[in-house]
C-alpha positions as CSV (number, residue, x, y, z in Angstrom):
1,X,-2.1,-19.0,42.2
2,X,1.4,-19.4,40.3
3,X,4.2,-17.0,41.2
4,X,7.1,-16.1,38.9
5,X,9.9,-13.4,38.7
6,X,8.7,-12.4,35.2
7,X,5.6,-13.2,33.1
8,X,6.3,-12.7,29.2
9,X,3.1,-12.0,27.7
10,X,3.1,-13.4,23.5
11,X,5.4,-15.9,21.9
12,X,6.4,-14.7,18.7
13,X,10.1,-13.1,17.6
14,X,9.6,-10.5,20.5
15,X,8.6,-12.9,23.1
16,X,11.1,-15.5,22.3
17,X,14.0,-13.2,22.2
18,X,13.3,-11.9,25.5
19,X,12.7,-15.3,26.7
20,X,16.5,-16.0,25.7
21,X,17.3,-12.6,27.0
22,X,16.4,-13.0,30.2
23,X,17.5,-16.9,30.4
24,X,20.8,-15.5,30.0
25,X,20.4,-12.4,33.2
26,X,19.2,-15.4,35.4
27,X,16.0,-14.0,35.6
28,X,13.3,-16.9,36.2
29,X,10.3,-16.3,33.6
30,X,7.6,-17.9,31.8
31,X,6.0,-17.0,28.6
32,X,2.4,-17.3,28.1
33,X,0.9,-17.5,24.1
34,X,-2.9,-17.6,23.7
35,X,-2.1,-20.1,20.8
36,X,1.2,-21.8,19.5
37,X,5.0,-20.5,19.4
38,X,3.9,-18.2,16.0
39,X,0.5,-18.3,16.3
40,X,0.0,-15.0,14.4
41,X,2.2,-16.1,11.5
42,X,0.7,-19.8,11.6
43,X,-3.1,-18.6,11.5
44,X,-3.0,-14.9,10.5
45,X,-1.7,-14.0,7.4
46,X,-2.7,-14.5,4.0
47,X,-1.1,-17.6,1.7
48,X,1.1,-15.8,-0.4
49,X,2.6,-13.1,2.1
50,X,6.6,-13.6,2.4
51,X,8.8,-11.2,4.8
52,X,9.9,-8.5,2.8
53,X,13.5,-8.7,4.6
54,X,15.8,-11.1,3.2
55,X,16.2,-14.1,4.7
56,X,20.2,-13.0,6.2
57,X,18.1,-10.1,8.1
58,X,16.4,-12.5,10.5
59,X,18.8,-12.0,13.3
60,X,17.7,-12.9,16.8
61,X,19.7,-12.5,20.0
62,X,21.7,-15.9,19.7
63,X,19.7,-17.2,16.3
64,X,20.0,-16.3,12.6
65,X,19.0,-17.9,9.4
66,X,21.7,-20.4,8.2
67,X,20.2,-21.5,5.2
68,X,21.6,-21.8,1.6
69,X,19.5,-19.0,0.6
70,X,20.8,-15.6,2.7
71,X,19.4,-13.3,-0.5
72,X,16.0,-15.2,-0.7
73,X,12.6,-13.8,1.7
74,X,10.6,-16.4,3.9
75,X,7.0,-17.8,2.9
76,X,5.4,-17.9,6.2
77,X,5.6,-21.7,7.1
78,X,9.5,-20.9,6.5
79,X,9.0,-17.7,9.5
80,X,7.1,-20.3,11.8
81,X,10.0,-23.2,11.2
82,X,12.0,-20.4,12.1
83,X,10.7,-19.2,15.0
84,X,9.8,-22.7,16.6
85,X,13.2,-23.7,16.1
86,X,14.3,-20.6,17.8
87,X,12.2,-21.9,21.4
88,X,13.6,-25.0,21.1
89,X,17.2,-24.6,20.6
90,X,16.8,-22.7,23.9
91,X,13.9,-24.9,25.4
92,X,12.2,-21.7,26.4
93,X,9.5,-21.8,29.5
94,X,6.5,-21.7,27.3
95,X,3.1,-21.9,28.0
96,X,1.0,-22.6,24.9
97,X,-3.2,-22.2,25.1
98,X,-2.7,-19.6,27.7
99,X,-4.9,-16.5,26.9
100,X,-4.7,-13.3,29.2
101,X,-7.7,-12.2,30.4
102,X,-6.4,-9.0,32.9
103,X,-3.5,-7.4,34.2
104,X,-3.9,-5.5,37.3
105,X,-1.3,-3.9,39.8
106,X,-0.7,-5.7,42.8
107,X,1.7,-4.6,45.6
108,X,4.8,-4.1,44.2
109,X,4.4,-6.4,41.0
110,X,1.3,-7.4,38.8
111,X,-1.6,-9.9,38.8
112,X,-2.2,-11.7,35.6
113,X,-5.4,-13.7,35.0
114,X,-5.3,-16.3,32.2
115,X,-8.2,-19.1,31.6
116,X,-5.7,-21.2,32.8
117,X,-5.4,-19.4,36.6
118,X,-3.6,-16.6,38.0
119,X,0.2,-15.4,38.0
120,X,1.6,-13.0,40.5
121,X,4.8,-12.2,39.0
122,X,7.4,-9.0,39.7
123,X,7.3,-7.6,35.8
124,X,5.4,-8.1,33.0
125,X,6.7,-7.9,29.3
126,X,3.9,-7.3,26.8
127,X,5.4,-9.3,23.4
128,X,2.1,-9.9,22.1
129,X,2.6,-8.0,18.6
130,X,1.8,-4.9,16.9
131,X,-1.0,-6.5,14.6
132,X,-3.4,-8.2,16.7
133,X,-6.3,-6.2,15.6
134,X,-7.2,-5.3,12.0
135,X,-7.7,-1.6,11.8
136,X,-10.8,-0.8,10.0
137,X,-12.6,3.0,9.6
138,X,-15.8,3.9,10.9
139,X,-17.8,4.0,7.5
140,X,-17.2,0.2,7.2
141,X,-20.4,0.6,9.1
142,X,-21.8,2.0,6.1
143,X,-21.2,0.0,3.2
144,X,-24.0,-1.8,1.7
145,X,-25.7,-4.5,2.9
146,X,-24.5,-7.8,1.0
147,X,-21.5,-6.3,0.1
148,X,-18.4,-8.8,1.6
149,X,-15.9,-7.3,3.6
150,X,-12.7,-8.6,4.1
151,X,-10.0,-7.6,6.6
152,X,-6.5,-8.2,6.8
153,X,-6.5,-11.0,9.3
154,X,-9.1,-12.6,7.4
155,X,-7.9,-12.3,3.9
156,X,-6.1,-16.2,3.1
157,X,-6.2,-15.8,-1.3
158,X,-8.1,-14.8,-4.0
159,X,-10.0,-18.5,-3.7
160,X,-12.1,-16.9,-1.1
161,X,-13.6,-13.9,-2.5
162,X,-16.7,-13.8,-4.6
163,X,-16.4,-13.7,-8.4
164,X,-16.2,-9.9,-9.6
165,X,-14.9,-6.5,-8.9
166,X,-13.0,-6.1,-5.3
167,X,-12.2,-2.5,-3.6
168,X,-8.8,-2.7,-1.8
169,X,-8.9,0.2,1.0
170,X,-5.1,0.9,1.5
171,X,-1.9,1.1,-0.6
172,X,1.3,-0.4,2.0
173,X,3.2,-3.3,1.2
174,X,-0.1,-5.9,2.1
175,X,-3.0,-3.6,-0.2
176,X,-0.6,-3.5,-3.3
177,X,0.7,-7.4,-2.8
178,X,-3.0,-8.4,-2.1
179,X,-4.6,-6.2,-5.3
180,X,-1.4,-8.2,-7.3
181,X,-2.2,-11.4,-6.7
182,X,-6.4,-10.6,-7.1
183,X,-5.5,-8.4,-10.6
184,X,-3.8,-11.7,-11.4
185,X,-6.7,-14.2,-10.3
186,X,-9.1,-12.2,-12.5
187,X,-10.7,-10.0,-10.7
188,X,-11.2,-6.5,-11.6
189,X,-9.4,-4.9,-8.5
190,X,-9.6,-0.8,-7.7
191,X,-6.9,0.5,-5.4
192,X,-8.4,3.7,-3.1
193,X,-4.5,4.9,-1.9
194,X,-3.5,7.8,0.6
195,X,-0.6,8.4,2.1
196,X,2.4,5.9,0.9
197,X,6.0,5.1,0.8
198,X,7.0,3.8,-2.9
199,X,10.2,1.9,-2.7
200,X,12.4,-0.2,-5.5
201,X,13.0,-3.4,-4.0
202,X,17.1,-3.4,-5.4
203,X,18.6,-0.3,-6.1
204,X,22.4,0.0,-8.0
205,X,22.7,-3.8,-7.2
206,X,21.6,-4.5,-3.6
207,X,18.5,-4.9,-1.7
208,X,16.9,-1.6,-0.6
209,X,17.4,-3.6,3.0
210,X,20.7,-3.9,2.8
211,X,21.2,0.0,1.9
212,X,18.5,1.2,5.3
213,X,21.0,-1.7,6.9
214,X,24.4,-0.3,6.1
215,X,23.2,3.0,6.0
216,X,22.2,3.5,9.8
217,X,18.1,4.0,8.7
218,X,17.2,1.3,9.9
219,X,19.5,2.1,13.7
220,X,18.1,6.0,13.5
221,X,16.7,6.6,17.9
222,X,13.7,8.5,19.1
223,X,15.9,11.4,19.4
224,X,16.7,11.4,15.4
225,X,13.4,12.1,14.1
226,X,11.3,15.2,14.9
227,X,7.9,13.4,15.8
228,X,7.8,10.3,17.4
229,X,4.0,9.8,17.1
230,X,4.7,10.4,13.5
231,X,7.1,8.2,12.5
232,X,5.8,5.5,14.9
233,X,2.7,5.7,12.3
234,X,4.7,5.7,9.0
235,X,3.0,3.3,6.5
236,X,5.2,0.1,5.2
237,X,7.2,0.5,2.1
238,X,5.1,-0.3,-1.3
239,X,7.4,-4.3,-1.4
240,X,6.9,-7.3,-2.0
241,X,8.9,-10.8,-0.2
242,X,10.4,-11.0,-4.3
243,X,13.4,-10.4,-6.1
244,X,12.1,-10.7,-9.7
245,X,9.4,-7.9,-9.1
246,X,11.8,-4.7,-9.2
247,X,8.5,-2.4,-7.8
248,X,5.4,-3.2,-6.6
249,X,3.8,0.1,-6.8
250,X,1.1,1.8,-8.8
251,X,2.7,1.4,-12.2
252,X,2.8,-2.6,-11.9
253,X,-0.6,-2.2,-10.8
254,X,-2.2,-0.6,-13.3
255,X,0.0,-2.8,-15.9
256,X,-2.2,-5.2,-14.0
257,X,-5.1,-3.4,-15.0
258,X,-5.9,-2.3,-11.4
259,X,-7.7,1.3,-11.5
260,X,-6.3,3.8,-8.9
261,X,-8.4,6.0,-7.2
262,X,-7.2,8.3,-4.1
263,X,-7.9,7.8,-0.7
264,X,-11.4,6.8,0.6
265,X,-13.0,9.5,1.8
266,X,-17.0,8.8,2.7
267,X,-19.4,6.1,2.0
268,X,-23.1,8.0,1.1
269,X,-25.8,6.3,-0.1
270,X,-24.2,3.4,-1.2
271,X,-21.6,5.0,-3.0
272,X,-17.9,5.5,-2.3
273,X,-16.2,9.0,-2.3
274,X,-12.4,9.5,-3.0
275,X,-9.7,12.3,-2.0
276,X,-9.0,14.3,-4.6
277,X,-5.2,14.6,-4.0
278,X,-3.7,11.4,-5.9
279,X,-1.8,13.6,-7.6
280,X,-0.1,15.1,-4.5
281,X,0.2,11.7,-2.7
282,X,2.0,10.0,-5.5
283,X,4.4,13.0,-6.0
284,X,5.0,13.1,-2.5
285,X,5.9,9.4,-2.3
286,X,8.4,9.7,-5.8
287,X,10.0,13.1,-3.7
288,X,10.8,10.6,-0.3
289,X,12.0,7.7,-2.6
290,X,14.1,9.9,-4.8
291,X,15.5,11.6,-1.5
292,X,16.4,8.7,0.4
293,X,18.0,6.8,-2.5
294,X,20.0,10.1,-3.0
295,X,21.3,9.8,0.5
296,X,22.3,5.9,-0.3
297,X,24.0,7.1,-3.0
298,X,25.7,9.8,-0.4
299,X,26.5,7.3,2.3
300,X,28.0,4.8,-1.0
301,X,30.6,7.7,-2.2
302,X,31.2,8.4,1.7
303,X,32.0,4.9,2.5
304,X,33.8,3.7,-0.2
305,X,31.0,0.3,-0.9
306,X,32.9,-1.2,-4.3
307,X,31.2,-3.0,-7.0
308,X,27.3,-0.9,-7.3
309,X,26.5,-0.3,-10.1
310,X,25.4,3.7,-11.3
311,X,22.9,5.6,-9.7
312,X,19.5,5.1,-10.8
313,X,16.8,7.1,-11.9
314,X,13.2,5.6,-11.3
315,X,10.6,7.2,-13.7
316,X,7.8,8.5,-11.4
317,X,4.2,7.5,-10.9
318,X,2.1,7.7,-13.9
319,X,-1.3,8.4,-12.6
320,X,-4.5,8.3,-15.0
321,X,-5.6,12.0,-15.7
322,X,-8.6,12.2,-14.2
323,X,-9.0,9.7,-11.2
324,X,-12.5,8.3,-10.0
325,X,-13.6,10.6,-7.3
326,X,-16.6,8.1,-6.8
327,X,-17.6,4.3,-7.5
328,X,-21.0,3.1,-7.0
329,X,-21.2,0.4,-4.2
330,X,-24.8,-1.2,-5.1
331,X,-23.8,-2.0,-9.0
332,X,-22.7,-5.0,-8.6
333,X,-19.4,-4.3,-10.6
334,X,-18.1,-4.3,-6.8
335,X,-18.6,-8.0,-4.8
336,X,-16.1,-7.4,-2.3
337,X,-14.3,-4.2,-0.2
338,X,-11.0,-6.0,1.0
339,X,-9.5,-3.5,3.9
340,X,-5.8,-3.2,3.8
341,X,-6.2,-0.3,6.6
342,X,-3.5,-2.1,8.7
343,X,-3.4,-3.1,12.1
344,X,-3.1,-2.2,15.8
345,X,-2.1,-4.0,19.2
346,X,-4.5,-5.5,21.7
347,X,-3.9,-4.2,24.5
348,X,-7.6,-4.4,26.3
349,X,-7.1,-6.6,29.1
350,X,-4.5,-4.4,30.7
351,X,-6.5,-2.7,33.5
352,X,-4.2,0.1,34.2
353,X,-4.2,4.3,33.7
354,X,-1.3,3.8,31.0
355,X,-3.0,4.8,27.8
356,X,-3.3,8.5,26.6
357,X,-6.7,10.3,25.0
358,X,-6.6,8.1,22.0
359,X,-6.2,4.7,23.7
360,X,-2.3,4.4,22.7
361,X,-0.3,2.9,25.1
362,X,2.4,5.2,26.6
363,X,5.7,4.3,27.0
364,X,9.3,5.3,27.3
365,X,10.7,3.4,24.4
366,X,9.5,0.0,26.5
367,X,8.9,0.7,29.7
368,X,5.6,1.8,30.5
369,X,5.6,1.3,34.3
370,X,7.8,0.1,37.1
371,X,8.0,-3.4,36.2
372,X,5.9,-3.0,33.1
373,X,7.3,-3.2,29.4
374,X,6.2,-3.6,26.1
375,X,8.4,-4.9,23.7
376,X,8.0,-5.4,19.1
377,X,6.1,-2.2,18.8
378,X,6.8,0.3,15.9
379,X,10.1,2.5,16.5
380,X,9.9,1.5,20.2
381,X,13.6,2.5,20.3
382,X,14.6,2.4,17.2
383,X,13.6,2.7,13.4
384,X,13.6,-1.2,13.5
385,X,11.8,-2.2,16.7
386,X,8.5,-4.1,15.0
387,X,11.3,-6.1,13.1
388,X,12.1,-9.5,13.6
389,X,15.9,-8.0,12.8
390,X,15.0,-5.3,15.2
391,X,13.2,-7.1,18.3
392,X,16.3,-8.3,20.0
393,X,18.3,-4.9,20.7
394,X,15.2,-4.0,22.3
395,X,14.9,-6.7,24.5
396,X,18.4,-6.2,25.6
397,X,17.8,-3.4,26.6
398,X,14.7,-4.3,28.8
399,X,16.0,-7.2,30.0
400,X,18.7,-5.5,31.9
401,X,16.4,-3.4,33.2
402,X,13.9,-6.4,34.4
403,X,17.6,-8.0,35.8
404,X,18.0,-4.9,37.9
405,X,14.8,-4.5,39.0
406,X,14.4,-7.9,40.3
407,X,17.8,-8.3,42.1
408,X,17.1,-5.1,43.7
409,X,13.9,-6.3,45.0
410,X,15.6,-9.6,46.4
411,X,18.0,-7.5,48.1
């Protein structure tokens, strides 16, 4: 048995940045990662996947990119470099290997079991990420036997994937980037796409990051949206970690000669049934783009930012006219289903009442218990919480209240 003021649970950007956090309060801590400093962006993401913020929006509490390339966007072996260089400026208390098997109250502090023994430690931070598990709907269950699936912690490139058609499930940022770069390899990709968030990646001259940064968007609270749950569950923006591709939405992809279909509905009998509202869900995505680069243009005339250039119009979706509603799953024209459905924290070794009807942890923006956070979650506290840029206000934050906590317990 090991005993410890505070026991950081995941060492990623949230981790780390309470790590230095918390170095600086005097607290005494240790983080435990079930693999290496960036495990998840060293063994779970695809070859190709850059961040889609620029590089000079990597800001960690006391760490920020200082390369020769602020306007460029990280491959990930450049977010790992990054991040490992971050726990050893600061020669953070890490234990690597370390996987958490429970955490259970005990007195007036917690009981962590890890195949490496047991910690009884004041407060526990849970930095272990938002995408530890891929999501993946019911019917997957369904599909026909033979037929690959794919998920997003699985997917590396198209090298992998059987010759011939390939069903992406899910239009964010990682379903249009992956049906890209399989359009590209030769495959004969179809898109099945709900609800999405189509996004240039400049607009009048800067990056659409640098407008939600400026802007506030990115700083907007709990208490400035009107449903939490909702915005907590907003897709990512259609982008891509690139400069030289100006959208990476439905148009490109059907330039591509990607068919779009809407979103997946069933699977009966082998065959796949789509949503008949494409239509809607594309015009509903041009209205949010169209109103939110409005309001950049708003907050540009407000402020007085010199040297944009004119407002832009961006043409809207073209859709075909009469979308697939169905696609036969036992032709053979489809090899593969790839299942850009997105992802969803692990949280199953916490033995505590803390989660609501749905299994969603509860939380006031971090703290979920008396010496119990959670920290890199979407909109935790703000707009920006899952972000690398967005992790370390957050942790602030917490990490006073872990100081507090802990001298008051001493005393």
């Amino acid at each position: 048995m090991r005993h410890i003021d505070t026991l950081v649970i995941g060492a990623g950007q949230a981790g780390l940045a309470m790590s230095h956090c918390l170095s600086q309060r005097g607290v005494a801590h240790v983080v435990i990662e079930r693999g290496e400093v960036a495990n998840s962006w060293a063994t779970e993401r695809w070859d190709s996947l850059r961040l889609l913020t620029p590089n000079w929006q990597s800001r960690l509490p006391g760490y920020a990119y200082e390369g020769d390339d602020p306007d460029g966007f990280m491959s990930m072996t450049d977010v790992v470099s990054y991040l490992r260089g971050y726990a050893a400026q600061g020669t953070m208390p890490i234990e690597s290997r370390t996987r958490v098997l429970s955490v259970i109250a005990e007195g007036q502090g917690y009981r962590v079991s890890t195949n490496r023994g047991d910690w009884l430690c004041r407060n526990v931070v849970m930095a272990n990420g938002a995408c530890a598990v891929a999501s993946t709907p019911k019917m997957a269950a369904a599909l026909p036997v033979g037929l690959a699936q794919v998920t997003l912690l699985a997917y590396r490139a198209p090298r992998q994937l059987r010759k011939g058609g390939v069903l992406v499930v899910g239009a964010s940022a990682s379903g249009v980037q992956i049906a890209s770069e399989l359009a590209q390899a030769g495959h004969a990709v179809t898109i099945s796409a709900g609800h999405h968030i189509r996004m240039p990646r400049n607009y009048r001259g800067r990056d659409i990051q640098w407008w939600m940064d400026r802007s506030g968007v990115q700083d907007q609270g709990i208490g400035d949206v009107d449903n939490i749950t909702r915005a907590r569950s907003v897709p990512s923006l259609q982008l891509v970690g690139d400069a030289n591709i100006p959208l990476m939405d439905f148009n490109h992809l059907q330039g591509l000669g990607c068919t779009i279909t809407g979103r997946l509905a069933a699977v009966r009998d082998g065959v796949a049934l789509f949503s008949g509202g494409l239509a809607n869900a594309c015009a509903l995505s041009d209205l949010k783009m169209r109103r939110l680069l409005r309001s950049f243009d708003a907050f540009a005339q407000e402020t007085g930012v010199a040297g944009l250039s004119p407002p832009e119009h961006i043409c809207a979706t073209a859709l075909p006219q009469r979308p697939d509603l169905s696609l036969d799953l036992t032709s053979g024209a489809i090899r593969t289903v790839v299942w850009a459905t997105g992802f969803r924290p692990d949280f199953s070794w916490l033995k505590m009442p803390v989660f609501d009807r749905k299994g969603q942890l509860l939380h006031d923006e971090g703290r979920v218990a008396d010496g119990l956070y959670v920290l890199g979650q979407p909109f935790l506290r703000k707009r920006k919480s899952a972000l690398i840029d967005g992790v370390g206000d957050d942790a602030i934050i917490l990490s006073d209240q872990i100081a507090r906590r802990s001298h008051q317990m001493v005393a």
